[in-house]
Structures are given as structure tokens and as C-alpha cells.
C-alpha positions in Angstrom: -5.4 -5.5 -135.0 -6.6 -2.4 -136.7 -7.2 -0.7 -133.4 -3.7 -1.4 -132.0 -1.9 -0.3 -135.3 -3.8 2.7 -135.1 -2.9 3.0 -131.2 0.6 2.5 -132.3 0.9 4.7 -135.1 -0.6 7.6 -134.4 -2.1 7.4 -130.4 -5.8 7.4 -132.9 -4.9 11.2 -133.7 -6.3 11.5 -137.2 -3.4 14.9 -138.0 -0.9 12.9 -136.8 2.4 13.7 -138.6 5.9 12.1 -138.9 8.2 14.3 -140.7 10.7 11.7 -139.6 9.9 9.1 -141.9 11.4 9.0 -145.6 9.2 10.2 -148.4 8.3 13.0 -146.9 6.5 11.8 -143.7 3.9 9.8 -142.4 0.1 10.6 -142.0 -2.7 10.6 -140.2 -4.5 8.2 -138.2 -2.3 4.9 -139.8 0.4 7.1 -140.7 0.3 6.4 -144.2 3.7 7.0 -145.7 4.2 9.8 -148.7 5.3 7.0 -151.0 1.8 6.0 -151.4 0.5 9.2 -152.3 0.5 9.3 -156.0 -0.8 5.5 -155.7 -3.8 6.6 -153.8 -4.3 9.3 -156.1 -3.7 7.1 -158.9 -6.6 5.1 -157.0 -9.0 8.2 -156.9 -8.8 7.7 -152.6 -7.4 11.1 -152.7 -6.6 14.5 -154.2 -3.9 15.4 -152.2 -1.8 14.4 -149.3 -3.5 16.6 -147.0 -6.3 14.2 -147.3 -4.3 11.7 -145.3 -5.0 13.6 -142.4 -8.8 13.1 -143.1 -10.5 9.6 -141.0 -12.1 8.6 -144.0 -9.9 8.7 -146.8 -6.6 7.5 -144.4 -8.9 4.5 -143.6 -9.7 4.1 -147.0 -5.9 4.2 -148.2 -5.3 1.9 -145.5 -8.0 -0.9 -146.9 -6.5 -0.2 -149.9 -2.5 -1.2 -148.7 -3.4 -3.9 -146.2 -5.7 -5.9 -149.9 -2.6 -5.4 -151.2 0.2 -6.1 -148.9 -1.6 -7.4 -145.2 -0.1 -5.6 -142.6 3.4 -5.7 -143.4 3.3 -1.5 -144.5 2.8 -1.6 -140.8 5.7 -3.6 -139.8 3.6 -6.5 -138.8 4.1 -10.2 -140.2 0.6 -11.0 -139.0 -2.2 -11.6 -141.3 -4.8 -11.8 -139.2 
């Protein structure tokens, strides 16, 4: 599932960005939306929202969202 989201979101391109989306964009390689930035700072994942467009920390953002939520921040009703 991970791989396909990641397929979806962002063709696996870790500086992916959508200006597009609300909240000032999406980024990186699960195109982690800028209304989850201050939570994952809050979370000490990351110091700025550059650091979405780092592998690690957008993977680690993304652990972080799908404990919380599954994969519905991806637009997926799937829990698997």
C-alpha cells in the first residue's frame, strides 16, 4: 500500500511539490500537506517544512499520520 501511495502521490520523487493543495501545498515523497507542519514539529519529526522534502523525515511524518489516522490523509478507506 505504501508503495502505491507513494507512486500516486508523488511518482516516488522525494521534492515533489503541490502548490495546489490548501495549506500551502503538499510535500515530498507522500506529499504531506502544510496543515501538518506545526504537528510534526510539535512532534520533533521536523524543524521546518523544507524537511518534508527530505526521505526520512517525510516517511517519518507519514508513520506518524497513518498511527494516527490509517490511510485516510491519503484518501484511502483501506486499513491494510
Amino acid at each position: 500500500m505504501l508503495m502505491k501511495i507513494m507512486w500516486r502521490e508523488s511518482h516516488c520523487q522525494t521534492t515533489s511539490i503541490n502548490r495546489k493543495d490548501p495549506y500551502g501545498g503538499s510535500f515530498g515523497l507522500l506529499q504531506i500537506n502544510g496543515s501538518n507542519v506545526g504537528w510534526a514539529k510539535r512532534g520533533g519529526w521536523i524543524n521546518s517544512r523544507d524537511d518534508l522534502l527530505k526521505r526520512n523525515q517525510n516517511l517519518k511524518v507519514a508513520l506518524e499520520l497513518w498511527k494516527l489516522y490509517g490511510w485516510r490523509p491519503w484518501g484511502t478507506k483501506s486499513s491494510q
